[in-house]
C-alpha positions in Angstrom: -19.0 -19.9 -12.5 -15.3 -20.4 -14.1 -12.0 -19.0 -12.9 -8.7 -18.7 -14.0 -5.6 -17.0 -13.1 -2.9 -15.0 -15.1 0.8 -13.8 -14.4 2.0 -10.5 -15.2 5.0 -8.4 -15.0 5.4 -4.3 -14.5 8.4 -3.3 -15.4 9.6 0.2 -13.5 10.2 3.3 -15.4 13.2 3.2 -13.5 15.1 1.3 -10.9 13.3 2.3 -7.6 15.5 1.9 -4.5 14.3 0.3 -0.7 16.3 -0.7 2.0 15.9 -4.2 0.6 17.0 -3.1 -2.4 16.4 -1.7 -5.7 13.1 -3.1 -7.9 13.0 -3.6 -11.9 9.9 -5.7 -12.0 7.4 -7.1 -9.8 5.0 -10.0 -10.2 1.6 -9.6 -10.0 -1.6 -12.1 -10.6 -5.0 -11.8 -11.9 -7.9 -13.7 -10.7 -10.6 -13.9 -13.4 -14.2 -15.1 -12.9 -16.6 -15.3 -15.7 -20.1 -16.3 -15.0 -22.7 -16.4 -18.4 -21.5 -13.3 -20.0 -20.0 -11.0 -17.1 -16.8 -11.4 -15.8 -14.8 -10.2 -12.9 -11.4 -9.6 -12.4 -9.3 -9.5 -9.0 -5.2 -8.7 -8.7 -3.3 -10.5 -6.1 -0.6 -8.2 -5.6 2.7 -10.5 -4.5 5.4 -8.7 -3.5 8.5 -10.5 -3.3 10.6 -10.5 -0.1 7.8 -8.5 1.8 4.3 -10.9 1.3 4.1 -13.6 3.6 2.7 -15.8 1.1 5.7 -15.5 -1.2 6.2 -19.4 -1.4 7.1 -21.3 -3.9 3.5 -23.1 -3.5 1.8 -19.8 -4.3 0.4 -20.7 -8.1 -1.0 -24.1 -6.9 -2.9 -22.0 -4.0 -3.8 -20.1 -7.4 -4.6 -23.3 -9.1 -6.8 -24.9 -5.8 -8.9 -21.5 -5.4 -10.1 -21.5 -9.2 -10.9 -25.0 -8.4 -13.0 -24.9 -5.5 -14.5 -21.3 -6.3 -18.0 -22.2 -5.7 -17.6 -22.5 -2.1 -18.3 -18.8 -2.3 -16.5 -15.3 -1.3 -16.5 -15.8 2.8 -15.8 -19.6 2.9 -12.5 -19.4 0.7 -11.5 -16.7 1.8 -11.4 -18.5 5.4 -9.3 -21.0 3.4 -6.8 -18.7 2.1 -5.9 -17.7 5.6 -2.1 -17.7 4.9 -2.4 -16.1 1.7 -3.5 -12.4 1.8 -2.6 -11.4 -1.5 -5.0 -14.2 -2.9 -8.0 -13.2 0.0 -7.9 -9.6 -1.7 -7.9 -10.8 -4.9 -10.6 -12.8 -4.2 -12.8 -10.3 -2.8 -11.8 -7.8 -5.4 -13.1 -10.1 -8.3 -16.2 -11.6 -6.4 -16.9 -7.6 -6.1 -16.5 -6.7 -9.5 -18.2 -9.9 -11.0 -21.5 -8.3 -9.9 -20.7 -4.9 -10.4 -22.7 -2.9 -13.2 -19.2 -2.0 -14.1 -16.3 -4.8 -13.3 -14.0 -1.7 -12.4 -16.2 0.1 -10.5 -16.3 -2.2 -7.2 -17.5 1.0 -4.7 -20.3 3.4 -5.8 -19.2 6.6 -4.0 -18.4 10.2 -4.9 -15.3 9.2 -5.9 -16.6 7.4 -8.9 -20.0 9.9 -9.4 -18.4 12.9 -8.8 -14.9 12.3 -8.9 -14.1 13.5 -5.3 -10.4 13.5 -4.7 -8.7 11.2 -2.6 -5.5 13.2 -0.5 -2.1 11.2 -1.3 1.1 11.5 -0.4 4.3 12.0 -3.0 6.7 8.8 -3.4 10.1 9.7 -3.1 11.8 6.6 -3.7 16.0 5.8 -2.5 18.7 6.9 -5.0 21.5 9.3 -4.6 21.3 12.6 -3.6 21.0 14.2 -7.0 18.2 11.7 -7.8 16.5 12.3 -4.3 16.5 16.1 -5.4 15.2 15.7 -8.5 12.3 13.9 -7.3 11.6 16.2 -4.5 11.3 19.1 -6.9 9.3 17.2 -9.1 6.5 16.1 -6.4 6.9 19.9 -5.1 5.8 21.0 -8.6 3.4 18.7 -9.2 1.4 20.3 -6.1 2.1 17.6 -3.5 1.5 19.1 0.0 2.8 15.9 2.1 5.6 13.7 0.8 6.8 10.5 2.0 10.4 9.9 1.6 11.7 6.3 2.0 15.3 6.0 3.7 17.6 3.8 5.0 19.7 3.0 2.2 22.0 6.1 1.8 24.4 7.6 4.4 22.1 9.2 7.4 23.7 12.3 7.0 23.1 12.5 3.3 19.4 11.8 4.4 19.3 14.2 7.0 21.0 17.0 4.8 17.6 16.5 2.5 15.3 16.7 5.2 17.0 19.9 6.3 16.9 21.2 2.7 13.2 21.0 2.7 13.0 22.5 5.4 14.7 25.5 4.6 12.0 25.9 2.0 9.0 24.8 3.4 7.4 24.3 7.3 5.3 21.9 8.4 2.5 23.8 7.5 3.3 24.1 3.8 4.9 20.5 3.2 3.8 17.5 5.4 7.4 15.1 5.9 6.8 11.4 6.3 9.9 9.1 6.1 9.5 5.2 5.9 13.1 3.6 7.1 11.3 -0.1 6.0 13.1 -1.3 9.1 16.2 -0.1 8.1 17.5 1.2 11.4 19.9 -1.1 14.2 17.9 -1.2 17.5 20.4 0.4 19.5 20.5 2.6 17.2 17.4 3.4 16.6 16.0 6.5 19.1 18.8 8.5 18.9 18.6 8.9 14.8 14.5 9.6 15.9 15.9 12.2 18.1 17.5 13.8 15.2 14.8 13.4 12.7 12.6 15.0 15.2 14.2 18.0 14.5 12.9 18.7 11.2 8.7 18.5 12.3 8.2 15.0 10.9 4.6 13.7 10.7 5.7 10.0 11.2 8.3 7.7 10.4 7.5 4.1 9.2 8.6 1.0 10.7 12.1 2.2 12.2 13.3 -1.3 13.2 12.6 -4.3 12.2 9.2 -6.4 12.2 8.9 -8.9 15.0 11.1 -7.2 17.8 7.8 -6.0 20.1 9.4 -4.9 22.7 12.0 -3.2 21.7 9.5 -1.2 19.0 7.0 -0.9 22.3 9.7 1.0 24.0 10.7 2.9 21.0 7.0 3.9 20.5 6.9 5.1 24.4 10.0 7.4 24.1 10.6 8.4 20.6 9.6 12.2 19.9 8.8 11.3 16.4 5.4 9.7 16.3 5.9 5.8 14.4 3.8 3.8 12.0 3.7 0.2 11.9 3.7 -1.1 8.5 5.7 -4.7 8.3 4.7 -5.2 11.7 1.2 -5.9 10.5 2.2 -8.7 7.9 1.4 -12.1 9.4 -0.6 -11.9 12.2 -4.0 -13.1 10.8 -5.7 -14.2 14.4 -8.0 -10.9 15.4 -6.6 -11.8 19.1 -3.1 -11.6 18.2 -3.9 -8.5 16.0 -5.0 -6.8 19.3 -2.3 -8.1 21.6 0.5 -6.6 18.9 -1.3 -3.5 19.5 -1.5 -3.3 22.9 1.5 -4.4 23.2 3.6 -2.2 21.0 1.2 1.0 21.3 2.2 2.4 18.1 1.0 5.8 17.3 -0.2 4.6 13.7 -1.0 1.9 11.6 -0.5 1.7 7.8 -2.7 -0.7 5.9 -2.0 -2.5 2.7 -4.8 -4.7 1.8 -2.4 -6.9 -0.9 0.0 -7.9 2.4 -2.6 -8.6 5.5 -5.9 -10.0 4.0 -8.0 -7.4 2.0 -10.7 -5.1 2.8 -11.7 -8.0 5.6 -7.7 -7.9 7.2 -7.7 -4.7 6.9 -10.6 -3.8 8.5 -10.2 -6.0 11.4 -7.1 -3.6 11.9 -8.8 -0.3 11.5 -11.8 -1.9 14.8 -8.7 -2.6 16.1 -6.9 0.9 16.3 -9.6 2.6 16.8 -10.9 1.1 20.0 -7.2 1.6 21.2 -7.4 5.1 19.8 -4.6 4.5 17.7 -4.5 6.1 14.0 -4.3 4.8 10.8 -4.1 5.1 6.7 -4.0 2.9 3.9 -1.1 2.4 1.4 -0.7 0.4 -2.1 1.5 -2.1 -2.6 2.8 -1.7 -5.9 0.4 -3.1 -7.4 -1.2 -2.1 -11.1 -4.0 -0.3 -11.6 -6.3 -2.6 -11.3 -5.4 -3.1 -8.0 -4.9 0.2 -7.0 -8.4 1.3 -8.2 -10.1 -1.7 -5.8 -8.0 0.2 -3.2 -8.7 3.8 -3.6 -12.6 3.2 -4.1 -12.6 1.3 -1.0 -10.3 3.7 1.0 -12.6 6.9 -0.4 -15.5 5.1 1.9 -13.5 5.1 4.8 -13.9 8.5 5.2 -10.4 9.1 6.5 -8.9 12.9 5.8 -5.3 12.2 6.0 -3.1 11.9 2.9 -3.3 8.3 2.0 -0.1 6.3 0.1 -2.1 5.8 -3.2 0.0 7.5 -5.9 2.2 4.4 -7.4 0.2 3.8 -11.0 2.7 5.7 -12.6 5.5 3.4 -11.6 5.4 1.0 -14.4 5.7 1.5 -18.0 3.4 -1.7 -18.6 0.5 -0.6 -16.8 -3.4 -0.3 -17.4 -4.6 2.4 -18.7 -7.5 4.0 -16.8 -9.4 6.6 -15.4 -7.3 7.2 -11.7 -5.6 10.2 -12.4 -2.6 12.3 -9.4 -3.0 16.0 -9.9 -2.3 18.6 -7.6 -1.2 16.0 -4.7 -4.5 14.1 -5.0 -6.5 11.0 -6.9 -9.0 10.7 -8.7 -11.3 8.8 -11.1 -11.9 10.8 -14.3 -14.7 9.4 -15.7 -13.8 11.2 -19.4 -11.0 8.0 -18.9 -11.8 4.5 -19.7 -10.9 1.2 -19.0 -9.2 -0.7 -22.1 -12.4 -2.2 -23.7 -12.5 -5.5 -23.3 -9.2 -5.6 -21.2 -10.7 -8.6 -18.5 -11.3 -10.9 -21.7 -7.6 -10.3 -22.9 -5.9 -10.8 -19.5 -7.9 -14.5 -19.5 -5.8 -15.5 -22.9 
């Protein structure tokens, strides 16, 4: 068996605003095994500022896994421990090297019958005017649930589009998720849940800042606005200390993106995790292409989980793979009348 690794850059459609501020590009790797004839192809989906394994030494972790890839799926990925961007790649492409099809990792409905996946709309930061424009857009597209990052604008400007949405639509007709991406001052924190409380909110993401438990714990006890961890979960890689974060912060969610906290294995570990402690869950992208985000969705289709999952960023990037994943009326799925770019694997490897 040989593998190989290869760098590549989306470019956004257009600037897309975060509380950490506002994306052009983002990196993204390839790891490419080819064994006789076949190959397989796995993306380790960095994403800088946010991954844990963002380190300079990140492409000689590339360079050392190629080399020692015949110690197997479960041993290296054992070694990666540290790297979960590199783990899920590595399972992705030890997957799809002996798969009939090397894009087709998951043999489900999904992929026989093309049974949608639920998602939620992206709205992504930007001025009001943009924030509109984008809102109306999901709303026409057929989303029913929309997540709407915030943090960066004024509150009240936020606030004022919550409350516009509302006017329109209940919670019945449009599910409202807001992700702050630990945007919000601690002391600040509960009363701006208070007020986003008022507008029948589904969940807010990661209010505060990862890596202040007790002051999320207490936020999780009183807030009336039910919270998701999602940067929380980035670094923790002992199953112990998985469940002590949990028990300790008693969050009423998790969100779960394999790219960040080590795969379909990480990520799983999680999910045992919540649901022993009755705690809920659903699984996001990471702006990864569409490679990645297929490996994602097939997986997340055989989880069998009913809420609207954050699976609708392919569309991000005017550089991206063609493919069969198609968003139509708020949901995804895998058109089979679509193809992969033929030979696309081969041409990533030069």
């Amino acid at each position: 068996m040989q593998a190989s690794y290869k760098k590549y850059v989306l470019d956004f459609k257009r600037p897309s605003g975060t509380s950490r501020g506002v994306l052009t590009q983002k990196e993204t790797w390839f790891l490419i095994l080819q064994e006789n004839d076949k190959y397989g192809i796995g993306e380790c989906g960095l994403l800088k500022g946010l991954s844990i394994d963002d380190i300079n030494a990140y492409e000689k972790k590339l360079e050392w896994t190629c080399k020692h890839i015949d110690m197997g799926r479960e041993a290296l990925w054992d070694e990666l421990m540290g790297f979960p961007s590199i783990q899920f790649g590595l399972e992705q492409a030890f997957l799809s090297l002996k798969a009939e099809n090397p894009f087709e990792l998951f043999p489900s409905d999904f992929i026989k019958k093309e049974t949608p996946i639920f998602i939620n709309g992206l709205i992504w930061m930007g001025d009001e005017t943009f924030m509109h424009e984008q809102i109306a857009q999901k709303l026409s597209e057929g989303f029913r649930c929309i997540k709407m990052k915030i943090g960066a604008i004024d509150f009240s400007n936020e606030i004022a589009l919550l409350e516009s949405i509302r006017k329109k639509y209940n919670k019945s007709q449009i599910e409202l998720r807001v992700d702050a991406n630990g945007a919000f001052a601690p002391e600040k924190a509960l009363e701006k849940l208070g007020i986003l409380a008022q507008y029948d909110l589904h969940s807010i993401e990661q209010p505060i800042r990862q890596g202040n438990l007790l002051k999320m714990s207490q936020l999780c006890q009183q807030s009336p606005l039910p919270i998701a961890l999602d940067e929380e979960l980035i670094g923790i890689f002992d199953v112990t200390k998985k469940e002590e974060l949990l028990q300790t912060i008693r969050p009423q969610y998790i969100i779960l993106k394999p790219s960040l906290i080590g795969g379909y294995r990480g990520s799983r570990q999680w999910i045992d995790l919540a649901e022993k402690l009755e705690i809920g869950w659903w699984v996001t992208s990471a702006l990864e292409s569409n490679i990645g985000l297929n490996a994602i969705a097939q997986w997340t289709y055989t989880l069998e989980n009913k809420m609207p999952q954050g699976l609708g960023t392919g569309s991000l990037f005017t550089n991206n793979f063609d493919s069969p994943l198609t968003v139509q009326n708020g949901e995804l799925s895998y058109k089979k009348t679509k193809n992969w770019k033929t030979n696309l694997i081969q041409e990533l490897c030069t």
